[in-house]
C-alpha positions in Angstrom: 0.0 0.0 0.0 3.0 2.4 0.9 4.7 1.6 -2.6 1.8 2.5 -4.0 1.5 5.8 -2.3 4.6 6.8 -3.3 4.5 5.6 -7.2 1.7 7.6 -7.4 2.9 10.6 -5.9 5.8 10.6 -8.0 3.8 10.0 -11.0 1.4 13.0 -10.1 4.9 15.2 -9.3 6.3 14.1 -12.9 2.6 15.4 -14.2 3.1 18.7 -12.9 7.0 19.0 -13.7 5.5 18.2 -16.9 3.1 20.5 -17.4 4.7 23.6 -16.3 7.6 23.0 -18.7 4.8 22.6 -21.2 3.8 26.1 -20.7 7.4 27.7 -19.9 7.5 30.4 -22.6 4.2 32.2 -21.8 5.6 34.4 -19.5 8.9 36.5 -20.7 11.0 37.9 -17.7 13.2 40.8 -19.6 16.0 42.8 -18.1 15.7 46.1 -19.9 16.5 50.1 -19.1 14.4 51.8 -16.9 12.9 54.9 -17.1 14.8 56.6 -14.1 18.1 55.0 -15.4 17.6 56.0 -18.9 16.5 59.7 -17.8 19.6 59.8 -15.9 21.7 59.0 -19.2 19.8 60.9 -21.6 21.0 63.9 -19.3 24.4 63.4 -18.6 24.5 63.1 -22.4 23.8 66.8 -22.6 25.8 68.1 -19.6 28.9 65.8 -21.3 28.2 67.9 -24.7 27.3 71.3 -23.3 31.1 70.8 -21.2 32.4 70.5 -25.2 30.1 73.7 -26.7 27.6 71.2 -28.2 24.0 71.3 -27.9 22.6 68.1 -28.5 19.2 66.1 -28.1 20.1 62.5 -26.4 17.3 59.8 -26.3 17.6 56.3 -25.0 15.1 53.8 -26.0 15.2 50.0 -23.9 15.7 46.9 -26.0 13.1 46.6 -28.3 13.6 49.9 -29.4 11.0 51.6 -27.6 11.6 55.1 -26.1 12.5 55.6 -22.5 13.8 58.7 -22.6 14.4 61.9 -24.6 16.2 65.3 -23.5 16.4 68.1 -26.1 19.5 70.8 -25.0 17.6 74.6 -24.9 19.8 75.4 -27.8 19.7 72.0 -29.8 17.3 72.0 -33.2 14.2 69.9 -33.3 15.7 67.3 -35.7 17.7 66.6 -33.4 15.7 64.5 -31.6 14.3 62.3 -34.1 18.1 61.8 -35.8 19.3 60.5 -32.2 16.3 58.4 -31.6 17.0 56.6 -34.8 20.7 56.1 -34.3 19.5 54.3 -30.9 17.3 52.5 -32.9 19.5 51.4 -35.4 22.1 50.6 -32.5 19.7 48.3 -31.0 18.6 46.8 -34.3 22.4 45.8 -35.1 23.3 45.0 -31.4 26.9 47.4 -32.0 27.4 50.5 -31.8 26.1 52.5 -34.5 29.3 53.6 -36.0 30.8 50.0 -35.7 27.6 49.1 -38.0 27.9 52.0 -40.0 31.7 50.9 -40.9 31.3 46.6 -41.2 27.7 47.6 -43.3 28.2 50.2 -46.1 27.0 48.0 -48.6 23.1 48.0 -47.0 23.6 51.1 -45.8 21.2 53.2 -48.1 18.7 50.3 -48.0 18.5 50.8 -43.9 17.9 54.7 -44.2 14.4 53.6 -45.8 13.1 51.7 -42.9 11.0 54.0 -40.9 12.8 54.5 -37.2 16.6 53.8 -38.6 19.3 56.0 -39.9 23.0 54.4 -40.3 25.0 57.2 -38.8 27.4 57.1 -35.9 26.3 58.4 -32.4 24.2 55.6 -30.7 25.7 53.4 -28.0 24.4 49.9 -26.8 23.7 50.0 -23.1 24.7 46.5 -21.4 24.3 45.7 -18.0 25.3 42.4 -15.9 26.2 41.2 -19.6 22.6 42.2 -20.9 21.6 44.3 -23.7 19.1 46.5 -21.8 19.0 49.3 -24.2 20.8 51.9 -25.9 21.3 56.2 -26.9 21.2 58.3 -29.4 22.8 61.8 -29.8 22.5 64.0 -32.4 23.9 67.6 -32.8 27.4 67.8 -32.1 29.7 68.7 -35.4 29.9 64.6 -36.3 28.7 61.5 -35.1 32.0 60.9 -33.4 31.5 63.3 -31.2 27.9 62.6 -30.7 29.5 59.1 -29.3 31.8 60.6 -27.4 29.4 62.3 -25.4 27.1 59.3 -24.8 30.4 57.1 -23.8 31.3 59.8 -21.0 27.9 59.8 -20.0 28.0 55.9 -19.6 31.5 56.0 -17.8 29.9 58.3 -15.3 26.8 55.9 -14.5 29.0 52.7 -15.0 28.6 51.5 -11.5 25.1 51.9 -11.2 24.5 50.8 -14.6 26.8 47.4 -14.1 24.9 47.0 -10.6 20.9 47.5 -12.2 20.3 44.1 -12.9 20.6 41.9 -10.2 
């Protein structure tokens, strides 16, 4: 009677185990930016550019490409803003760097320009944290895309810690 018990708990324990491995990909745990974090970079952005006479729009979308953030400097056109949220785009579409894409891809280039939300230009930064892409910025403004990315990258250095330390 005892062995019987226990085959049939077992049994019912493998029909649960079962089951609920069945069923493991309906609910997605994602590490991505949050808002206060990617506020927090979106304006050290501009305080990095305004320190080198740039006025600059900064804009840091999470993962999937969805906005988080976006900080226009006082002095920085309207464009601005959409050119830097499409460099993060195009950052998180590739998974590099924008300028690292924009040098390895010049042959698709033009084709990528056409897609609605991307523009192949250097100035957008990945965002990684605890090994994780978890989003990525886009500046625009500054005389070149090199030192668009300069001014994200110091931003990033100056939240590093509490960037690396975000995702448990």
């Amino acid at each position: 009677m005892k062995r019987l018990i226990t085959k049939k708990m077992i049994f019912s324990l493998l029909l649960v185990l079962g089951s609920v491995s069945a069923y493991a990909g309906d609910i997605i745990v994602d590490k991505s930016i949050g808002m206060e974090l990617a506020r927090d970079i979106a304006n050290e952005t501009i305080i990095a550019c305004r320190k080198d006479g740039f006025h600059i729009s900064a804009v840091v979308v999470d993962r999937f490409g969805l906005m988080r953030a976006a900080l226009r400097d006082d002095r920085a056109s309207r464009f601005t803003l959409e050119i830097a949220e499409r460099k993060a785009n195009m950052t998180v579409m590739a998974w590099t760097d924008s300028g690292t894409f924009k040098d390895a891809r010049a042959d698709i280039q033009q084709e990528l320009n056409h897609i609605k939300g991307l523009i192949v230009m250097e100035g957008g930064i990945k965002i990684i944290a605890g090994g994780y892409n978890i989003g990525a910025v886009g500046v625009s403004g500054a005389p070149g895309g090199d030192k668009d990315a300069a001014c994200a990258r110091k931003a990033l250095d100056k939240l590093a810690e509490r960037i690396e330390f975000a995702i448990d």
